[in-house]
C-alpha positions as CSV (number, residue, x, y, z in Angstrom):
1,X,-52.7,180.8,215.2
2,X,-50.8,181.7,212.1
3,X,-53.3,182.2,209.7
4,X,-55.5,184.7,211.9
5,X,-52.6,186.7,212.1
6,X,-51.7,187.0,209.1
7,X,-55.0,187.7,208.1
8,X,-55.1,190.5,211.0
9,X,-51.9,191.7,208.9
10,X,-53.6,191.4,205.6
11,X,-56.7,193.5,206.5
12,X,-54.3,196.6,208.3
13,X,-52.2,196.9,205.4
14,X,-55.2,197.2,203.3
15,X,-56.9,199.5,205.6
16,X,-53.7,201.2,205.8
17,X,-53.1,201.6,201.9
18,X,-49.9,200.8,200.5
19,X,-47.2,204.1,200.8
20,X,-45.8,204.5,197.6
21,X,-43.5,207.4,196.3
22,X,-45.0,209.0,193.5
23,X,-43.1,209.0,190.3
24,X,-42.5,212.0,188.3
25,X,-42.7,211.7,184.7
26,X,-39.3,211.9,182.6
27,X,-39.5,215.2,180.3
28,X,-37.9,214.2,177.3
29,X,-37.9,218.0,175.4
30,X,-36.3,221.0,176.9
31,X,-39.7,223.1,176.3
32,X,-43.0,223.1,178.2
33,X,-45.7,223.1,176.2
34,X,-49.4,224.6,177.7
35,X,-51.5,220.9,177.8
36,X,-54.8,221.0,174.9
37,X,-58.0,221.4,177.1
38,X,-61.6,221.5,175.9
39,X,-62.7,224.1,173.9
40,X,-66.7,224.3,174.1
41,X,-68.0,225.9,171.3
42,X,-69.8,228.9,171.9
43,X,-73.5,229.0,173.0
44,X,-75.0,232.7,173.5
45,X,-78.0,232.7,175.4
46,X,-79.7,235.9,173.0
47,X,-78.2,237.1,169.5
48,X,-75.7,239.7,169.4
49,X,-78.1,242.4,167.1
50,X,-81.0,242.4,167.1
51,X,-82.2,241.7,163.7
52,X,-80.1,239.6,161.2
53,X,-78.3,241.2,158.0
54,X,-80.3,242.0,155.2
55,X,-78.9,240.7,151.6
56,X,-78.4,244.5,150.0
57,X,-77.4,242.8,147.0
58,X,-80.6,241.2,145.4
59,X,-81.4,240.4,142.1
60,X,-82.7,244.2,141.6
61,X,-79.9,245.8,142.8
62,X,-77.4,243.7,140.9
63,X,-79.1,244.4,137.5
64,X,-79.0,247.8,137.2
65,X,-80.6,248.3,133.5
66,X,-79.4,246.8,130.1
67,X,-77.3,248.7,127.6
68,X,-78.8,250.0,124.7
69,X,-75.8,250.8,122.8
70,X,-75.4,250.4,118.7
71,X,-72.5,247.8,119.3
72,X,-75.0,246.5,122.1
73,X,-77.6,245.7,119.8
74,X,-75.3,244.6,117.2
75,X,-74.5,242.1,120.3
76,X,-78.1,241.3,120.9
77,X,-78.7,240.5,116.9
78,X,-75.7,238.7,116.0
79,X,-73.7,236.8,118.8
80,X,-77.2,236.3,121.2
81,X,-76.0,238.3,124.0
82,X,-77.8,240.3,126.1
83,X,-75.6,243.5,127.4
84,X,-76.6,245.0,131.2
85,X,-74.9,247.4,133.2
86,X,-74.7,245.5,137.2
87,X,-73.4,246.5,140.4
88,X,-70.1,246.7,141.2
89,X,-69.9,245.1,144.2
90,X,-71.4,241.8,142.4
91,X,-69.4,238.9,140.9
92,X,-70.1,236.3,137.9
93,X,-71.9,233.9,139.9
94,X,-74.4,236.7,141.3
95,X,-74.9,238.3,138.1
96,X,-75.8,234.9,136.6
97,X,-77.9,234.0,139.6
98,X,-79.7,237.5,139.0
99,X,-80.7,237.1,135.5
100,X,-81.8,234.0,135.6
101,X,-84.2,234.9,138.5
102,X,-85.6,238.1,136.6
103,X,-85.5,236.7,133.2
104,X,-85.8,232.8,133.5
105,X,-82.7,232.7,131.0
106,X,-80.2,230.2,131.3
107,X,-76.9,232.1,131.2
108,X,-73.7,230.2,129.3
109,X,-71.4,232.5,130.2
110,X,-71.2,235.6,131.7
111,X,-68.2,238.4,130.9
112,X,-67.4,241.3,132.9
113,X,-65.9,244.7,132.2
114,X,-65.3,247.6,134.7
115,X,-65.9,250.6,132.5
């Protein structure tokens, strides 16, 4: 019976698997470069210190005191600008930030000048 056998056949060579020699894959450049794997982000099961960074620079510290100068005041009278000596450490945005939190003054512009 022809047909049995060849289904006897059909059923060992897939039982059996079909041998095939792997190919290897052509490298096309002369360098090997690492493969990219996942990188998980990280996720650390208890903070590194103990208490979070406190802003040093707050609206207080930033303002130091306003200058009381003759050419101040001839500032204040004239050209509407208010003269105050600030941290170092703090730039335009904080300074503006800072007054308008202690004096509820919308800045227009603010000019610096390390003396």
């Amino acid at each position: 019976s022809k047909p049995a056998e060849k289904a006897l056949k059909a059923a060992k060579a897939v039982k059996k698997g079909i041998q095939k020699k792997p190919t290897r894959k052509i490298r096309t450049k002369i360098h090997f470069y690492r493969p990219k794997t996942l990188k998980l982000a990280r996720k650390p099961k208890y903070p590194r210190r103990s208490v979070p960074k406190t802003n040093k620079l707050d609206q207080y510290q930033i303002l130091k005191y306003p200058l009381t100068t003759e050419s101040a005041m001839k500032k204040i009278e004239e050209t509407n600008t208010l003269v105050f000596i600030v941290d170092l450490r703090s730039n335009k945005r904080q300074i503006k930030d800072a007054v308008k939190r202690m004096y509820d003054i919308q800045t227009q512009k603010v000019n610096t000048l390390i003396r």
